[in-house]
N, C-alpha and C positions, 0 to 999 in steps of 0.2 A: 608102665616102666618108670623107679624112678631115677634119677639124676642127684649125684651130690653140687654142694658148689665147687665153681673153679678151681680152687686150692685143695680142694682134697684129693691130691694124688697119693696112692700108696707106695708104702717103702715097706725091704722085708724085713726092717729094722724095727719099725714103728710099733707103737703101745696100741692098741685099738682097743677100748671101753664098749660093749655093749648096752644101749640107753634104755631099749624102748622097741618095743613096734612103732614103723611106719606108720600103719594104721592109729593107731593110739593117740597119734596130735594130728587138730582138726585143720583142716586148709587155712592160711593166714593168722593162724595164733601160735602161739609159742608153750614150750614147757620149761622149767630149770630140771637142772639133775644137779649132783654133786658127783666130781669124779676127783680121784685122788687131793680129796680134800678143796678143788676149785668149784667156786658156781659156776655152773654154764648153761646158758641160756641156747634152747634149741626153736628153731623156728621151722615152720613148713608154711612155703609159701606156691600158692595155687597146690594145683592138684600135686607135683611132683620136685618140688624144687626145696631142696634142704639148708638149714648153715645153722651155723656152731658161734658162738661168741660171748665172753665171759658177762657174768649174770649181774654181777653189781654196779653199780649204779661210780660212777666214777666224782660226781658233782656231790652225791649223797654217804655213800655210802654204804644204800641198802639194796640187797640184792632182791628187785625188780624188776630188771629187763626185759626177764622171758612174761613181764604183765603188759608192756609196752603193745601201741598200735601198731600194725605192720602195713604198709603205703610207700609212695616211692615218690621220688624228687627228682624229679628230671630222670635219667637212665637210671638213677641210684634207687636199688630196694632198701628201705630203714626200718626200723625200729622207731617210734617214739616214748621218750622215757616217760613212764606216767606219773611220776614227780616234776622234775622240771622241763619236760615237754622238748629237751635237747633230741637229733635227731644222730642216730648211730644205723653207720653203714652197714648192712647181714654181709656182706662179700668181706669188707677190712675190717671192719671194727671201730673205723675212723668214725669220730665225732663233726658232723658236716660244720655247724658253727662255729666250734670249739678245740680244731685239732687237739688240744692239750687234756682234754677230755677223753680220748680216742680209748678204748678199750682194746683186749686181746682176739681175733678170731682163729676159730680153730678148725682143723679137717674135719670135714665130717663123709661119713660111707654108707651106704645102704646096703647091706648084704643079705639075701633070705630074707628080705621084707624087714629087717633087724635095724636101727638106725647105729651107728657106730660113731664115736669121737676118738679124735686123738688129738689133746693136747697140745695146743705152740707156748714153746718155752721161749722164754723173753720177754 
């Protein structure tokens, strides 16, 4: 079974982007996709647990994230960016050292084994 993260609840308003098989990204690593024009970096973390959060590199520039290590800090699951090794939240997007660094995260859904984004605007 899988599970999205916390914030991905549906709305019957919502954009939902079809990414990818489930199956397709391997346990603890990540993939980017590009959806209406944003990088988003997709992550699966153990067997069943998803998140969504924009792929560029906020210190850099370049869209790297979804190459990032995936480990956790204290309760917090992260990303580490594999440029400058800053640590980004999979749940917010928040940048742990660096609020001001903090990126966007987005919904994300499983449907039919199907992984799905929808976009947070702002």
């Amino acid at each position: 079974m899988s599970h999205a993260a916390p914030h991905a609840a549906s709305t019957s308003t919502s954009t939902w982007t079809p990414v990818c098989a489930a199956d397709d990204i391997l346990p603890n690593t990540g993939v980017c996709a590009r959806i209406e024009g944003t990088h988003v970096a997709i992550f699966r973390v153990g067997a069943d647990r998803f998140f969504a959060i924009d792929n560029v590199d906020p210190k850099s520039g370049a869209s790297v994230l979804s190459r990032g290590l995936v480990g956790s800090l204290g309760e917090r699951i992260v990303v580490a960016s594999p440029l400058y090794k800053q640590h980004i939240d999979l749940r917010t997007g928040e940048c742990v050292e660096s609020p001001e660094l903090s990126v966007r995260a987005h919904a994300l859904r499983i449907e039919a084994g199907r992984v799905q984004v929808q976009l947070s605007r702002g």
